[in-house]
C-alpha positions in Angstrom: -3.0 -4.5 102.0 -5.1 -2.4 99.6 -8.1 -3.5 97.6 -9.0 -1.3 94.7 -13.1 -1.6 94.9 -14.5 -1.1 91.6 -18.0 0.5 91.2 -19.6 -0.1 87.9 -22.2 2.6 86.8 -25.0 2.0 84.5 -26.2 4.0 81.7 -28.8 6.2 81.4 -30.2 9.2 78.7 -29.4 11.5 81.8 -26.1 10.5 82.5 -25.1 10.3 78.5 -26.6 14.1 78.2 -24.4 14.9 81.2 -21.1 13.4 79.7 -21.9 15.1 76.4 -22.5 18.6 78.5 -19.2 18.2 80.1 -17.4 17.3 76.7 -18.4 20.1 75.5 -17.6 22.5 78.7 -14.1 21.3 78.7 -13.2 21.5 75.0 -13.3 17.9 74.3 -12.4 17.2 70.6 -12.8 13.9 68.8 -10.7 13.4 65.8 -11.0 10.3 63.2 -7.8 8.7 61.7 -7.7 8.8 58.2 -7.3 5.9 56.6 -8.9 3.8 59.4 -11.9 5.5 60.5 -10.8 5.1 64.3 -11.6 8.0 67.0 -9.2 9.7 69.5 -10.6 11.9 71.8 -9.0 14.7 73.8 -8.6 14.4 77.4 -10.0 16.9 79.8 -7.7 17.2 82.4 -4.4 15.9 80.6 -3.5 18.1 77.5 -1.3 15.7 75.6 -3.4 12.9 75.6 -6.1 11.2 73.7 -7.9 8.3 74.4 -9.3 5.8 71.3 -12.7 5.1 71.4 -15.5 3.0 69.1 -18.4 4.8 71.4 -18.7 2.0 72.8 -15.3 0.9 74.5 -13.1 3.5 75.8 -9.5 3.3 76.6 -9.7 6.3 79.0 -9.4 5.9 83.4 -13.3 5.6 83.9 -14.0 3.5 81.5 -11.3 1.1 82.4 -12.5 0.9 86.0 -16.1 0.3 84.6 -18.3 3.3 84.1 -20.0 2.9 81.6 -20.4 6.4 80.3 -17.7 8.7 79.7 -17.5 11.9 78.2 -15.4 10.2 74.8 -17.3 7.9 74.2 -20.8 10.4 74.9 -18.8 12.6 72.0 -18.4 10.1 69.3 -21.6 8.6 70.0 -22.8 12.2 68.7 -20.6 12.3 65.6 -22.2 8.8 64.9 -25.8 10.2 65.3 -26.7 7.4 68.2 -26.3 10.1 70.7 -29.8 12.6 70.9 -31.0 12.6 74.7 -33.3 14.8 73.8 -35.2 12.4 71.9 -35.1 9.1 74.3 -35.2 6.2 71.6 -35.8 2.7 71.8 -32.6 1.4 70.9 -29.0 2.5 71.6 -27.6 1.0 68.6 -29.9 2.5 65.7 -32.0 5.4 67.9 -35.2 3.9 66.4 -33.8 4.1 63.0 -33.7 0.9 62.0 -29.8 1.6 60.3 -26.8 0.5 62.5 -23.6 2.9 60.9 -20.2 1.4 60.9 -18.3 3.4 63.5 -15.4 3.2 61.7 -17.5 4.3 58.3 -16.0 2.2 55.9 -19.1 0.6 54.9 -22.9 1.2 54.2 -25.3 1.4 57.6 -26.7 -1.8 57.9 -30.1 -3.3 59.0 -30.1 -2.9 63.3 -30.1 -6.8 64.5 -31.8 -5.3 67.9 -35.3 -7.1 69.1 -37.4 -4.1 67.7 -35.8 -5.0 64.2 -33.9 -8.4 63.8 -37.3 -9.7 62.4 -37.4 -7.0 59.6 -37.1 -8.5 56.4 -36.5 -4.7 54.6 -33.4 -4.4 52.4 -31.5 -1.1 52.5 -32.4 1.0 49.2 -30.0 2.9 47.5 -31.8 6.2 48.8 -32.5 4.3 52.4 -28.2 4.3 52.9 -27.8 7.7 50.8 -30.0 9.0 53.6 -28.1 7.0 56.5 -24.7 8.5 55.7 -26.1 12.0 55.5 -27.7 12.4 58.5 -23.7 10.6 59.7 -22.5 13.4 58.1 -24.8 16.3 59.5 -24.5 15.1 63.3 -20.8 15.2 62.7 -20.8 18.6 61.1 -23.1 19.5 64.0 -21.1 18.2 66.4 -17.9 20.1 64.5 -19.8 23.3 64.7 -20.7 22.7 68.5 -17.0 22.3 69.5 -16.0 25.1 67.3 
């Protein structure tokens, strides 16, 4: 008889720097489906395939067997701008912002409903969202230019 044992890994800013590092050793590419907004990402060790991620969950081997970093979902997390382990943050969701982007962008960044802001009674500004999507927009283009 054989009993798969599962090991489930935490998270950390170390261990989400080290996915992105290896992402970006191996060529890892992230592309977003027009239309819905979804992620695939490029596998590292299998060239025809891609794995569909939020940044959150992750349909590749690791993440199924309960890691809870992989290098996919380290790469979208980037694109989306909740990825900087350079600059540790108090939440994973808004990095301190505040602004929770959808990760399938098809609407406005919203108020984050974490602790640190779920008491906030500030309504998004026009300029306060104009803002949100551009700095979406410059860590993807960053992110373009890194895996360029």
């Amino acid at each position: 008889m054989v009993t798969m044992v599962t090991r489930h890994r935490g998270e950390s800013p170390a261990r989400w720097q080290q996915a992105l590092t290896r992402a970006l050793d191996n060529g890892i590419e992230a592309f977003r489906i027009a239309g819905t907004g979804a992620f695939v990402v490029t596998s590292a060790t299998k060239l025809d395939t891609v794995y569909r991620t939020d940044g959150v969950v992750c349909e590749c081997p690791a993440a199924l067997a309960g890691d809870m970093v992989c290098t996919h979902r380290a790469v979208v997390r980037t694109i989306q701008g909740r990825l900087d382990a350079a600059l540790p943050r108090a939440c994973v969701w808004c990095g301190g912002s505040g602004w929770v982007a959808d990760p399938e962008c098809r609407q406005a960044p919203e108020l984050c409903s974490c602790p640190r802001h779920r008491d906030s009674d500030n309504d998004p500004t026009e300029d306060d969202i104009a803002v949100a999507l551009a700095d979406a927009d410059a860590a993807y283009q960053e992110y373009q230019a890194l895996v360029a």
